[in-house]
GUDREN-125356 format. One line per 3 residues: their letters; for each residue x, y, z of N, C-alpha, C. Coordinates in Angstrom, 2 decimals, always signed. Layout:
<lodos>
a> X,Y,Z,X,Y,Z,X,Y,Z; ...
</lodos>
This chain:
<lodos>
xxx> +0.84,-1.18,+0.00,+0.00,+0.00,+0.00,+0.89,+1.25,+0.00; +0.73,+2.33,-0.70,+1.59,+3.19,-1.13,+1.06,+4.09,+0.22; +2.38,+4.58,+0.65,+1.87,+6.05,+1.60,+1.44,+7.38,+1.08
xxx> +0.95,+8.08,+1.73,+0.02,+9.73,+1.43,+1.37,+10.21,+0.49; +2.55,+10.30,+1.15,+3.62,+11.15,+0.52,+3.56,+10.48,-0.87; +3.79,+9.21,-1.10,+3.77,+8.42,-2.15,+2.65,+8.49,-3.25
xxx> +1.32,+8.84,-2.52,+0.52,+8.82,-3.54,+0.32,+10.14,-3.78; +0.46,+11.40,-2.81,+0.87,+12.70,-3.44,+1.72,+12.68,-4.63; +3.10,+12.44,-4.70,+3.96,+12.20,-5.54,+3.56,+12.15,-7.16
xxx> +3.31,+10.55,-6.97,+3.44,+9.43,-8.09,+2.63,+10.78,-9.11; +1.45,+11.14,-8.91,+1.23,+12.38,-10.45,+1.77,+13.00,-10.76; +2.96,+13.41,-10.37,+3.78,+14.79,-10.47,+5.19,+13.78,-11.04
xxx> +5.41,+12.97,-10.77,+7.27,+12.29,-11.23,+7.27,+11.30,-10.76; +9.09,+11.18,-10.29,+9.39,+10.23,-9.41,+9.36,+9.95,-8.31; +9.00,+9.16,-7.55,+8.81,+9.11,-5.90,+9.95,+8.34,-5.54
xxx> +10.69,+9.48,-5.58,+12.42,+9.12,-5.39,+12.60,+9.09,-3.70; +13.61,+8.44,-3.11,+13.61,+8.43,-1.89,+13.54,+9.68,-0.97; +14.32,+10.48,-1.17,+14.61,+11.69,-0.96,+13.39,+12.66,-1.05
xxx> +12.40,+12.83,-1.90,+11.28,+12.92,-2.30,+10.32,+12.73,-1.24; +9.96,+11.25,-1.13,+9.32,+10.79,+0.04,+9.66,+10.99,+1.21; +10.93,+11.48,+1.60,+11.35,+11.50,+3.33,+11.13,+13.07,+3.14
xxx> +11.45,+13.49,+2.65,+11.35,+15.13,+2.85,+9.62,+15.68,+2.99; +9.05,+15.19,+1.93,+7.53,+15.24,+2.54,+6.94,+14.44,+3.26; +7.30,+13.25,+3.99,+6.71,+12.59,+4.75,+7.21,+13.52,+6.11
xxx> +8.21,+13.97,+6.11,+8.41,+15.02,+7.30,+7.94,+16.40,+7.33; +7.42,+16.85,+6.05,+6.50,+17.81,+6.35,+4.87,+17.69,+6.45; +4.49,+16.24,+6.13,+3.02,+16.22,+6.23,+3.25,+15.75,+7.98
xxx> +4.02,+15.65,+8.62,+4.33,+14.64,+10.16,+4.41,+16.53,+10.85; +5.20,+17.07,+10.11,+5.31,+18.29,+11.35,+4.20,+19.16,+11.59; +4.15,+19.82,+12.63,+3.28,+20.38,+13.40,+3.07,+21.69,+13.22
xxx> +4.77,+22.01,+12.57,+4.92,+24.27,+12.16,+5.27,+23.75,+10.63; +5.65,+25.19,+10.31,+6.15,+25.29,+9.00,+7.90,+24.67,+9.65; +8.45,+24.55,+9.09,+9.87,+24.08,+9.21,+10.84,+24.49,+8.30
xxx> +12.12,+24.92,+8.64,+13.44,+25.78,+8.15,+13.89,+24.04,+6.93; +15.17,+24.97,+6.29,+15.82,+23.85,+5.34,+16.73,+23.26,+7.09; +17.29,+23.53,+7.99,+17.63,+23.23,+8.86,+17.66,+22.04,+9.53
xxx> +15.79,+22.22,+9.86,+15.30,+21.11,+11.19,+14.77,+20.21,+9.88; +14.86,+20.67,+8.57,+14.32,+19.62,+7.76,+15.64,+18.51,+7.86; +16.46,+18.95,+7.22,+18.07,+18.10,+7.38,+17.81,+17.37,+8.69
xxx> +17.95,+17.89,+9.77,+18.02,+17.37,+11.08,+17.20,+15.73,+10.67; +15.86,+15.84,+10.51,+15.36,+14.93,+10.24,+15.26,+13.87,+9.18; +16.77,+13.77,+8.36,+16.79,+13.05,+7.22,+17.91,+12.19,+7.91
xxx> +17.92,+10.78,+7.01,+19.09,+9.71,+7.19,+20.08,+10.72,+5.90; +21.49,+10.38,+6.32,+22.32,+10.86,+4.73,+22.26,+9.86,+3.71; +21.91,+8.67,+3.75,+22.10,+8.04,+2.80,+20.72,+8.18,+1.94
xxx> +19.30,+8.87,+2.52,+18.82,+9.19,+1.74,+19.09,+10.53,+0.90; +19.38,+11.84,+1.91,+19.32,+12.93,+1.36,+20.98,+13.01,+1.23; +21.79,+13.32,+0.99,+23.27,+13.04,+0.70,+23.78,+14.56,+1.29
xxx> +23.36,+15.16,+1.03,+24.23,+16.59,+0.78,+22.60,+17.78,+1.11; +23.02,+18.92,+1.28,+22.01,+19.79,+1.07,+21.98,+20.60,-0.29; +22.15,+20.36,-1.22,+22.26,+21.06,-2.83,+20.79,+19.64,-2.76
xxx> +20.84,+18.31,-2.89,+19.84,+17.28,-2.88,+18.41,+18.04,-2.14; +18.51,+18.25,-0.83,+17.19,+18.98,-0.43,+17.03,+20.07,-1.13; +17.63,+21.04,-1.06,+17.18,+22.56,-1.64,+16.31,+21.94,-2.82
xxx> +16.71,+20.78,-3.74,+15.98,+20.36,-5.28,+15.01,+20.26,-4.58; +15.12,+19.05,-4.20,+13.56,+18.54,-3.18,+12.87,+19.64,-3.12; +13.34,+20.07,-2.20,+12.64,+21.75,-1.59,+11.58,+22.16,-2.94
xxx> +12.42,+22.22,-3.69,+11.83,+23.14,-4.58,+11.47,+22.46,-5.79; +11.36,+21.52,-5.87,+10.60,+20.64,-6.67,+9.28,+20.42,-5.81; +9.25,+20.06,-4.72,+7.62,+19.60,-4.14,+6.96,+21.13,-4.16
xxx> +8.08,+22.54,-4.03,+6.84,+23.54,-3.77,+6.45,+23.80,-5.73; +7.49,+23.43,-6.66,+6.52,+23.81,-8.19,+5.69,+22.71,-8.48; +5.52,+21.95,-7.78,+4.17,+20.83,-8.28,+3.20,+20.94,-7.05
xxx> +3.52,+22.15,-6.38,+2.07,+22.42,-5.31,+2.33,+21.53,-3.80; +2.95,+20.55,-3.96,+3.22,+19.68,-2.65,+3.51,+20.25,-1.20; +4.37,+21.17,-1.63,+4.96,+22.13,-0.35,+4.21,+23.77,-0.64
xxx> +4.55,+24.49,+0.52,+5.00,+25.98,-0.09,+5.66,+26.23,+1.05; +6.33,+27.52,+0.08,+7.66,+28.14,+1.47,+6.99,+29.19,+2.20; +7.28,+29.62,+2.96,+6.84,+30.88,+3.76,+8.38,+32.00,+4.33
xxx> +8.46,+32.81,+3.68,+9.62,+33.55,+4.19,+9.53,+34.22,+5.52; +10.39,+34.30,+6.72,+10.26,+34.15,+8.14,+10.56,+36.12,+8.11; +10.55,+36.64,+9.01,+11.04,+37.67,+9.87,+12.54,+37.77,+9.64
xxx> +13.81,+36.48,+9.98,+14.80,+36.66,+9.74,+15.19,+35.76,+8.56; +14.51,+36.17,+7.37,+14.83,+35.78,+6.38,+15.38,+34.50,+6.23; +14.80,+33.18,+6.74,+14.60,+31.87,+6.63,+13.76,+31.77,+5.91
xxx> +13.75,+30.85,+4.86,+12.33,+30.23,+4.67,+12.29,+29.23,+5.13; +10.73,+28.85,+5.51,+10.51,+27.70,+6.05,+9.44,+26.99,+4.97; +8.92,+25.34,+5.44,+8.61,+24.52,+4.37,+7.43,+24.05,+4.68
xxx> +6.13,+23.82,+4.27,+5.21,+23.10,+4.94,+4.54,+22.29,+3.38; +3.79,+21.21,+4.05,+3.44,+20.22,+3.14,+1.92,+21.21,+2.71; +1.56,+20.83,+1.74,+0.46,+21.68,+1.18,-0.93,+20.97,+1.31
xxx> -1.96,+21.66,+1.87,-3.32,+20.71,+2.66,-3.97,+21.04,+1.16; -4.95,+20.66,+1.59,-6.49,+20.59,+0.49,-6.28,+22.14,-0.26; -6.12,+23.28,+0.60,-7.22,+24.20,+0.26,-5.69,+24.92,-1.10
xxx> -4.64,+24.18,-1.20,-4.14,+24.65,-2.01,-3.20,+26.09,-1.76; -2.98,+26.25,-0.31,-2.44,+27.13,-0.07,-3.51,+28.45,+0.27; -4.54,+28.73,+0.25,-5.33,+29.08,+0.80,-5.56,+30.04,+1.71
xxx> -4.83,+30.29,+2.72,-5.02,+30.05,+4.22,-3.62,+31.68,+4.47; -3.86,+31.69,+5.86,-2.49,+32.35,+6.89,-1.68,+31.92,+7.35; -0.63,+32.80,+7.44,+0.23,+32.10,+8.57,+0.71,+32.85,+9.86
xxx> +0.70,+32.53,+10.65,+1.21,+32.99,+11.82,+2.96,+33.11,+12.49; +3.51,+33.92,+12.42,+5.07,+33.62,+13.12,+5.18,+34.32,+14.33; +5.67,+33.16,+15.26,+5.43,+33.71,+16.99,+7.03,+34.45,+16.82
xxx> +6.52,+35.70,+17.34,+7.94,+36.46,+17.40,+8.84,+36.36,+18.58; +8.68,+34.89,+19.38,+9.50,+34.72,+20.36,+10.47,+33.49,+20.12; +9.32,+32.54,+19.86,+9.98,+31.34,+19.48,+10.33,+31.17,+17.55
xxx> +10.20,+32.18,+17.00,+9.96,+32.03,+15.61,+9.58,+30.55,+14.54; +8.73,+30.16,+15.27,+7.72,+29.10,+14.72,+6.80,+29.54,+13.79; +6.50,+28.90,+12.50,+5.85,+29.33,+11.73,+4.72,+28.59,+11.45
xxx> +3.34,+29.08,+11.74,+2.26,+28.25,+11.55,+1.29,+28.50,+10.42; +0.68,+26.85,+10.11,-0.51,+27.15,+8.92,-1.83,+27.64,+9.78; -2.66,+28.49,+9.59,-3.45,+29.28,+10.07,-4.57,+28.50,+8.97
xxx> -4.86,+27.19,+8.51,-5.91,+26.92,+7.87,-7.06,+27.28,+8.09; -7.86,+26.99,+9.11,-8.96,+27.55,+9.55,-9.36,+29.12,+8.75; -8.45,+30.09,+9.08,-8.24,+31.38,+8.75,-8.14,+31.90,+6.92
xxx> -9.17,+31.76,+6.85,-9.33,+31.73,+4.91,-9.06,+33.60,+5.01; -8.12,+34.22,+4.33,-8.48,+35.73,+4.15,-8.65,+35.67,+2.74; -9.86,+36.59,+2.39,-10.55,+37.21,+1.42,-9.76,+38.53,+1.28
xxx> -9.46,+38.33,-0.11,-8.24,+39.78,-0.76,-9.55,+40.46,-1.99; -9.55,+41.52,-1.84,-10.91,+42.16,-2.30,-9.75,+43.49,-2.74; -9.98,+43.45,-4.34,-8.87,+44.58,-4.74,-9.01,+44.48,-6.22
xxx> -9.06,+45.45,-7.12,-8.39,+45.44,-8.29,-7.10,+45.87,-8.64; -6.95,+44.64,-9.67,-5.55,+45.29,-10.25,-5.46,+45.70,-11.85; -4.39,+46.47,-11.77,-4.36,+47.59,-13.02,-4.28,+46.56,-14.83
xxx> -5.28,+46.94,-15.01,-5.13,+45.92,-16.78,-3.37,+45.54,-16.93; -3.68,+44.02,-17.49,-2.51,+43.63,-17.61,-1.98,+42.89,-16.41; -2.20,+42.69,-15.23,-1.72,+42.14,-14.45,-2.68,+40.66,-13.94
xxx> -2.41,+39.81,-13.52,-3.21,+38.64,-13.17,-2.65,+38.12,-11.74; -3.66,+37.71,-10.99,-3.43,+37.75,-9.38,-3.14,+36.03,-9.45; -1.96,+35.72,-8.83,-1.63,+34.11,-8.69,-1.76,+33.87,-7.38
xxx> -1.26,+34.55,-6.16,-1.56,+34.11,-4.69,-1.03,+35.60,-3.87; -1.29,+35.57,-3.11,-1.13,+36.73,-1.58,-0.72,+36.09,-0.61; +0.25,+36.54,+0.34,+0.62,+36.04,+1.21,+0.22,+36.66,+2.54
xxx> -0.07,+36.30,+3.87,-0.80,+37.15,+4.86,+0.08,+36.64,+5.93; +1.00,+37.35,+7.10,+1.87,+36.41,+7.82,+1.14,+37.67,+8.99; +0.60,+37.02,+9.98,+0.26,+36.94,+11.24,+1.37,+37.56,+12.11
xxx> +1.71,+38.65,+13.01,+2.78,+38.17,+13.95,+2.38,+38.32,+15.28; +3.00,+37.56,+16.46,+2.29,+37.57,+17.50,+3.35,+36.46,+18.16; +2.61,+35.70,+19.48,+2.84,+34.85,+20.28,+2.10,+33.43,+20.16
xxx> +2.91,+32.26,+19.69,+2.11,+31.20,+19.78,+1.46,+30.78,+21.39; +0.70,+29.68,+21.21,-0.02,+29.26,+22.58,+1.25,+29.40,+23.76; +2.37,+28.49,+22.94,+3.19,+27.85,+24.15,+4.23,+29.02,+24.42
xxx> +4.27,+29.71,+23.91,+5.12,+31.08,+24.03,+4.25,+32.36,+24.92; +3.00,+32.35,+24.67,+2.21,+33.13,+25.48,+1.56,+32.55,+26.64; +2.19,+31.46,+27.38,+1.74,+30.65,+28.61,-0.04,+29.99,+28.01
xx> -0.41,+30.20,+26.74,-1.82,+29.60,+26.64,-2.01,+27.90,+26.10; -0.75,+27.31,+26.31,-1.03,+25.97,+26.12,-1.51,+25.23,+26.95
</lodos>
């Protein structure tokens, strides 16, 4: 039986090893996540080197799988991509700099733009205190 990461995949290419561990650790995490704590969580003999993730990286976010979210101190971080297609907010706690999907939180962008231009996505980043950073966990 093929896993979620696996059957995400298989329409888009190869469900190369490297492939599968890198999004099976972002559909498993809980925040958005750095190229960093992503490494942290790989064997080397799958991911070899980090030039190998950055592809990854950026191969799962042009077939929709991932998207990045650029941080406060200019990290990006990585999250696996839900239903709504990217959709949604994000939140970055300005203590612990954790970056969260704010799914629930649909914002409506109500605007024209000038002939000639075509709207592909908006980005909305939240800043504040997560639960566990503001004693509300």
């Amino acid at each position: 039986m093929a896993s979620q990461a696996e059957s995400l995949i298989k329409p888009h290419g190869r469900a190369t090893s490297a492939r599968l561990r890198v999004l099976e650790i972002l559909l498993a995490a809980p925040h958005a996540m750095s190229h960093a704590e992503i490494e942290a969580g790989l064997e080397a003999e799958v991911c070899p080197d980090r030039v190998t993730l950055y592809r990854v990286l950026d191969w799962l976010v042009s077939k929709e799988l991932a998207h990045k979210i650029a941080g406060e101190d200019r990290t990006w971080r990585f999250n696996a991509v839900a239903e709504d297609r990217h959709g949604h907010a994000h939140f970055h706690c300005s203590r612990c700099g954790q970056v969260f999907c704010l799914s629930e939180l649909q914002p409506a962008f109500a605007f024209n733009l000038p002939p000639g231009y075509r709207f592909q996505r908006a980005d909305l980043t939240i800043q504040g205190l997560c639960p566990h950073c503001s004693g509300q966990a």
